[in-house]
C-alpha positions in Angstrom: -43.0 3.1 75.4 -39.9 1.5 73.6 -39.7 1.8 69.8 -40.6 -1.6 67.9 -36.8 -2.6 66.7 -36.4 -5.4 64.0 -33.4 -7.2 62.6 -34.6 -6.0 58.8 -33.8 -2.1 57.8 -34.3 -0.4 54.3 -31.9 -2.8 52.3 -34.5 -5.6 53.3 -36.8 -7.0 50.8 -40.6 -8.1 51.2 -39.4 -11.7 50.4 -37.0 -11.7 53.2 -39.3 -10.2 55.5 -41.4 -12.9 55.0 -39.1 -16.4 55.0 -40.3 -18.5 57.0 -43.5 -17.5 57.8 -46.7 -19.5 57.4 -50.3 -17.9 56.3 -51.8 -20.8 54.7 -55.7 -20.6 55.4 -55.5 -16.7 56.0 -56.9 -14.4 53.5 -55.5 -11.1 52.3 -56.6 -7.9 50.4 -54.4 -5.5 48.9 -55.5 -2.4 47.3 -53.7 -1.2 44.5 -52.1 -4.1 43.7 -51.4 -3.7 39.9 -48.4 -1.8 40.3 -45.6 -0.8 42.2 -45.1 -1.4 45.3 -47.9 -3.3 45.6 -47.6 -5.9 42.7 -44.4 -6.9 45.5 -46.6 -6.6 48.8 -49.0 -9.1 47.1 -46.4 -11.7 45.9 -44.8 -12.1 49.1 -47.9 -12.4 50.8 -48.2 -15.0 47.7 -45.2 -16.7 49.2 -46.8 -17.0 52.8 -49.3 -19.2 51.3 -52.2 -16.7 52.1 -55.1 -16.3 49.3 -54.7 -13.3 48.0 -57.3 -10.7 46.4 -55.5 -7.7 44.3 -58.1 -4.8 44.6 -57.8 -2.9 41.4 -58.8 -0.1 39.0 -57.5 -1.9 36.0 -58.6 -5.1 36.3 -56.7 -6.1 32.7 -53.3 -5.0 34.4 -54.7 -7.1 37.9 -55.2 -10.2 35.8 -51.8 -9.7 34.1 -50.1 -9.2 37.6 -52.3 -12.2 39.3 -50.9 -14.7 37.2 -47.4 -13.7 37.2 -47.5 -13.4 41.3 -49.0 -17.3 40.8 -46.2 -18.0 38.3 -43.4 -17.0 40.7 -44.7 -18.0 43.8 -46.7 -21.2 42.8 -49.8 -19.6 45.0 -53.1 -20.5 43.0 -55.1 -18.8 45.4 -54.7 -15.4 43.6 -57.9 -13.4 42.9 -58.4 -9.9 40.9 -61.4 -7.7 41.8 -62.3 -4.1 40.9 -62.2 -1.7 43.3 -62.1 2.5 42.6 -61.2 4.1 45.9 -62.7 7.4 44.2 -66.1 5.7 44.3 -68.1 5.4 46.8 -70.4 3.3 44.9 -67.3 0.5 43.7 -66.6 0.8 47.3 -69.5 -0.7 48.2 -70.2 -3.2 45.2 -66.1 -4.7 46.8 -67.7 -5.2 50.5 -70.8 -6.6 49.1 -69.2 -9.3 47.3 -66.7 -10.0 50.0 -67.5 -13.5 51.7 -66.0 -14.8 55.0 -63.2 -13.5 57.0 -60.5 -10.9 56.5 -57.0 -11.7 57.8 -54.8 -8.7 56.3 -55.9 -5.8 55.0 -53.1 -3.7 53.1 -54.5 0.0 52.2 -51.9 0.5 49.5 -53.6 2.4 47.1 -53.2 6.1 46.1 -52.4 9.0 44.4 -49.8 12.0 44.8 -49.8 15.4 43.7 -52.8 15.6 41.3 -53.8 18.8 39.3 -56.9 20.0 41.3 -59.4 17.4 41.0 -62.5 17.0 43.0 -65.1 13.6 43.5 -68.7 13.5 42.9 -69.1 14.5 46.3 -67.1 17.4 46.1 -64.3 15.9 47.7 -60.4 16.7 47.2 -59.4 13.8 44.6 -56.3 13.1 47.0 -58.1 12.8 50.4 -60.9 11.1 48.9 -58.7 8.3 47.6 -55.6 7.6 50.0 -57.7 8.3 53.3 -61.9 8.4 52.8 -61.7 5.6 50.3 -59.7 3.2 52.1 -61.8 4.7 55.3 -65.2 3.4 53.7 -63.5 -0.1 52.6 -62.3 -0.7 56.3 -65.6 0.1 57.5 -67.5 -2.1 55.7 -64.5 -4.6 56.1 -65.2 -4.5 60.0 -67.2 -7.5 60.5 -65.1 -9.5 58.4 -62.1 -8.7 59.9 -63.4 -8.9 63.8 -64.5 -12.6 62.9 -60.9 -13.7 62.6 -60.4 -12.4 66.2 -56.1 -11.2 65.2 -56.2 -9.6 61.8 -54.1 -6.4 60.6 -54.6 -3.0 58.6 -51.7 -1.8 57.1 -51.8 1.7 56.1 -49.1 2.8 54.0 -48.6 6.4 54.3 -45.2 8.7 53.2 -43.1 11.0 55.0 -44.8 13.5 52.9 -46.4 13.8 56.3 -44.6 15.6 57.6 -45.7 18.4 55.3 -48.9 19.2 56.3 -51.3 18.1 59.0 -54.7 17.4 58.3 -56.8 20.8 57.6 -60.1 20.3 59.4 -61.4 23.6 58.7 -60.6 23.3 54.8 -59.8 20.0 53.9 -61.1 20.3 50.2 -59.4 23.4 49.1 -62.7 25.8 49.2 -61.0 28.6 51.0 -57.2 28.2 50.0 -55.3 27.9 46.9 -55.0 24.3 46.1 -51.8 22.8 46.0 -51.3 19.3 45.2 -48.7 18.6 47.5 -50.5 19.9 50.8 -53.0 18.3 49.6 -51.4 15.1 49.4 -49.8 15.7 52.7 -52.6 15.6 54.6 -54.0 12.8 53.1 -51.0 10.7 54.0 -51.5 12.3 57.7 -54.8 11.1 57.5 -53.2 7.6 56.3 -51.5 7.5 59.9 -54.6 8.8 61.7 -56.5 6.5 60.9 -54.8 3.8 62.3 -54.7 5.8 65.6 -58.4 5.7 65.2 -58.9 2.3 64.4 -56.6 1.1 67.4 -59.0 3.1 69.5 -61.9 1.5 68.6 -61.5 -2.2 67.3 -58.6 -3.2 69.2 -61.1 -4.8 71.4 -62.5 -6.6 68.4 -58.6 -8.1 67.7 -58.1 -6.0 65.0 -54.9 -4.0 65.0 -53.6 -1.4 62.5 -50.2 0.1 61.9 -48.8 3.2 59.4 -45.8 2.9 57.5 -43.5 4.9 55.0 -42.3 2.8 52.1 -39.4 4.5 51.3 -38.4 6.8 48.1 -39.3 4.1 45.0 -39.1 5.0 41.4 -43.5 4.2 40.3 -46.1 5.7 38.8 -47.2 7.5 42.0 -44.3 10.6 40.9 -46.0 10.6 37.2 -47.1 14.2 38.4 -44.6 15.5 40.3 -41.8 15.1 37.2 -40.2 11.9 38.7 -38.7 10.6 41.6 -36.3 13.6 43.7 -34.3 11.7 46.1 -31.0 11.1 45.0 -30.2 7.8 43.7 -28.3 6.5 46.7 -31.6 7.2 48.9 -34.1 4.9 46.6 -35.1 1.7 47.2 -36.4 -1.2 44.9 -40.2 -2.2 45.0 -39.2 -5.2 46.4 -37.4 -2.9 49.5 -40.7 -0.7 48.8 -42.9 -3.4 50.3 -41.0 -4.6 53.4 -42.2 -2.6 55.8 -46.1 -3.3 54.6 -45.5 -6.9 54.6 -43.7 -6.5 58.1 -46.9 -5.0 59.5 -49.0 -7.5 57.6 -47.2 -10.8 58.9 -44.6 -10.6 61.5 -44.8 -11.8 65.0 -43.1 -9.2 66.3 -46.1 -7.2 65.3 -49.3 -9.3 67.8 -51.1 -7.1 69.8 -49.0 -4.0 68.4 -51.3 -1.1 67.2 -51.6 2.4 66.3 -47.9 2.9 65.2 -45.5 4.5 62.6 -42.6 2.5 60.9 -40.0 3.2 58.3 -37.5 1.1 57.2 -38.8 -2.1 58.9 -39.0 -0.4 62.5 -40.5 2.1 64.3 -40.2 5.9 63.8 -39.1 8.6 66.1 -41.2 10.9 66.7 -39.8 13.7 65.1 -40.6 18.1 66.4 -39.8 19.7 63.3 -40.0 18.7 59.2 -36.5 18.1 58.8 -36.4 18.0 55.6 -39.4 15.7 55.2 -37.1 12.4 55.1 -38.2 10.6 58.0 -40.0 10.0 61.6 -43.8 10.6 62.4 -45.2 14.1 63.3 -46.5 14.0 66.5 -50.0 15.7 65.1 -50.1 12.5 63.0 -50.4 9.8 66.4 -52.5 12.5 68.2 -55.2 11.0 69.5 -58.0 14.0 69.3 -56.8 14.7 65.7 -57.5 10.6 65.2 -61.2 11.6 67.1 -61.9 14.2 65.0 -61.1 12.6 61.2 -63.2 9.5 62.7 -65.8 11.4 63.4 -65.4 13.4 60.3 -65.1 10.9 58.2 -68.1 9.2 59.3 -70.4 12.2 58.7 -68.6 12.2 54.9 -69.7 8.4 54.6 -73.0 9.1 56.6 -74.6 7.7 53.5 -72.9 4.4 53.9 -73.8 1.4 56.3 -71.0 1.7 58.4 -70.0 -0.5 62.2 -68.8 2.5 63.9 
């Protein structure tokens, strides 16, 4: 199966990614949307003439962001709502309220390297969030995404990957010493996983969901780990940050593509060792059984939830 190949690379920005391309009537969600790069993911979607809802924590910040994203892009169709991927219960209060059809989901959202940290539940604060979080919202998303009969999940993961698979016999740090890395590791394998398992099941109901690594951008996210290590040379802008979301999220090169890894604006090897955790996709990340298993595992998390699975 060829690699998907694009004429953008990781000097393209999420506003040339998106020149020329025409959303009007199509509705998007992006999670985290407050900050980094998804503040850029949201504008250029903005720019595509979608309507736009920036699912936040902080809905202060959202508000802030939502009117400079209409400012810039001249997009009136910019919504703020509150969304806490930690919470199972603001999980569901954000489906509730949802009304009509879903064209673009972008799971943005997340966390990295947290001091030990578990949910209500009992669940690892990292997992929780970046993977049974966005899990839940794209669950009770289903129906509203299957009605538009072509719509897209984007799941940003990292090439923090590459670090760790997914632990299925400890995934919230009972047995072994927590570390936050690991622990975000998995969580971002989990990120990629899940759009294995989602190709597997609703590709049939036109729904198709891709991974991706944003790149090395200065944000937030690094607030624990003491700041951004790549060297300068190696970073990209938010505006670079969000390309490759926004390339899953809009392009035509992307119809009827599923269940893949990109970087940079293409496709990623498939990589047989860590190498340094810079780039490609570890092939326990697109394996198919470890996609079965996390579905199924998540589910049983959830099993509280109203779920289509």
């Amino acid at each position: 199966m060829a690699l998907i190949a694009t004429s953008f690379g990781r000097h393209s920005t999420a506003a040339e990614v998106v020149k020329g391309i025409d959303l009007s009537g199509k509705r998007a969600i992006v999670t985290g949307a407050a900050s980094g790069i998804g503040i850029e993911t949201a504008r250029a979607l903005a720019l595509t003439g979608a309507e736009v809802t920036l699912a936040v924590r902080n809905t202060y910040a959202g508000a802030q962001t939502a009117a400079d994203i209409t400012t810039t892009t001249g997009n009136q169709n910019i919504h703020v709502a509150p969304l806490d991927l930690s919470s199972q219960e603001s999980i569901a209060k954000f489906v509730a309220a949802w009304n009509g059809p879903l064209h673009i989901l972008v799971n943005n959202a997340g966390v990295m390297a947290l001091p030990k940290q578990h949910t209500s539940e009992g669940w690892e604060m990292q997992f929780a969030t970046n993977h049974l979080g966005h899990f839940a919202l794209a669950l009770g998303l289903h129906d509203a995404l299957a009605a538009d009969g072509a719509a897209r999940i984007v799941s940003v993961s990292s090439s923090g990957h590459l670090a760790s698979p997914v632990v299925f016999d400890d995934i919230h740090f009972a047995f072994r010493p927590y570390d936050p890395l690991l622990a975000y590791a998995q969580s971002k394998t989990a990120n990629i996983l899940f759009a294995v398992g989602a190709t597997m099941r609703w590709f049939g109901d036109g729904i198709t969901a891709n991974a991706l690594m944003p790149g090395a951008i200065v944000t937030n996210l690094q607030r624990y780990t003491g700041g951004l290590k790549t060297l300068p040379e190696h970073r990209k802008t938010p505006e670079q940050g969000a390309a490759t979301s926004v390339l899953l999220a809009t392009s035509p090169l992307l119809d009827g593509i599923s269940g893949r890894y990109f970087e940079d604006c293409n496709e990623a090897m498939i990589v047989t060792n860590g190498n340094g955790y810079v780039s490609g996709v570890a092939p326990y990340a697109l394996n198919s059984d470890n996609a079965d298993r996390l579905w199924e595992e998540s589910l049983q998390l959830n099993r509280n939830l109203d779920y289509h699975d």
